[in-house]
Each structure stands twice: as C-alpha cells, then as structure tokens.
N, C-alpha and C positions, 0 to 999 in steps of 0.2 A: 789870607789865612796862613797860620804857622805849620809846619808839620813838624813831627819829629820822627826818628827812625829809633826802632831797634834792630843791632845787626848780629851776625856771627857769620867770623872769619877760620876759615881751617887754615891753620898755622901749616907750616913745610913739615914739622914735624911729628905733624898728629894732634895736638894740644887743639882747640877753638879757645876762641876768645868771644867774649860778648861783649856789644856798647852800647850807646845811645847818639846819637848826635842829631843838628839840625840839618845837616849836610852829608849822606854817605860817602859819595863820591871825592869831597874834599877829605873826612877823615880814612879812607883807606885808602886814599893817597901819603895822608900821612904817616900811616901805618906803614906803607909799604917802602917809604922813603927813608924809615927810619929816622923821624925828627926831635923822637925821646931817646936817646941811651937807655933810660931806665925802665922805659916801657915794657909790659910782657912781651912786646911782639918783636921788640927790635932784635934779637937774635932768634928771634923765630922765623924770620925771611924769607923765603915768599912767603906772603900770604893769599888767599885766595876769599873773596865775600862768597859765602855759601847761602846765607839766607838775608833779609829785610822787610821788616811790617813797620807800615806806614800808620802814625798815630795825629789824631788832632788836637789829643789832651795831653799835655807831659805826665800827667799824675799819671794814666794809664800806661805812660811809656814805662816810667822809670818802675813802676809795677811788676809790666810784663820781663824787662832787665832783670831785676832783681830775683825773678821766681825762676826763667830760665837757666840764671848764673847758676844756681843749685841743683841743675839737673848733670845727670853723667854727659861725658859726650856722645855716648853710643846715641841716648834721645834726642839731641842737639842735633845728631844727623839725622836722624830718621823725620825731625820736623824739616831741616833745610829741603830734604828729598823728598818731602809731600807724603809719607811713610807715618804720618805722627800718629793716625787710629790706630796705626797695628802694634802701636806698644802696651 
C-alpha cells in the first residue's frame, strides 16, 4: 500500500511551508539541504517539520494541501500543536 504525506515545515523565519510527498523524511531532507536554489525554503534554513497526516488516497492528500495552503499560519500552528478546535 502507497502512502502519501501532507506536511508543514516552520521555516527559521516564521514563514511554514506546506507539501505533499511520498516520503517525509527524504523530502525535508531535501528541504533542509537546500537542493532547489529556488525553492521557498532554501533561504529560509533551518527548517523544522512541525506537522504530518498520513493519506492512503492522493486525491485526499492533495485536497487536504491545497485547503491548508490557504490558511493563515497562526491556524497552520495551532493544528501542528494539536490546538486546531480552539480556533
């Protein structure tokens, strides 16, 4: 069975990023090694993974991406820190 991730990364300086991949750990590696120049994250360095929900349908992954990208980050953290009813 495939999984897919959706994640959020708290950038060094404030900013989160969201993604999707089939591999967390390989892609915030990547993130973190700086392997796009032009990536959002590459001159946001460190990065730290704050959250990840494990999907078994892509269609729901790239769903749940999409709906979070649109959120402020104030909500981005309050779901990473398990805080997400009290908003």
């Amino acid at each position: 069975m495939k999984f897919y991730y959706v994640y959020i990364l708290l950038c060094s300086d404030g900013f989160t990023y969201t993604g999707i991949t089939e591999n967390v750990t390989r892609r915030f590696n990547e993130h973190q090694d700086g392997m796009n120049p032009n990536a959002f994250t590459f001159k946001r360095r460190p990065v730290q993974l704050i959250f990840q929900q494990e999907f078994i349908d892509v269609l729901q992954a790239i769903y749940f991406e999409k709906k979070i990208k649109k959120w402020s980050a104030k909500k981005k953290l309050a779901l990473a820190n398990g805080n997400f009813n009290l908003l």
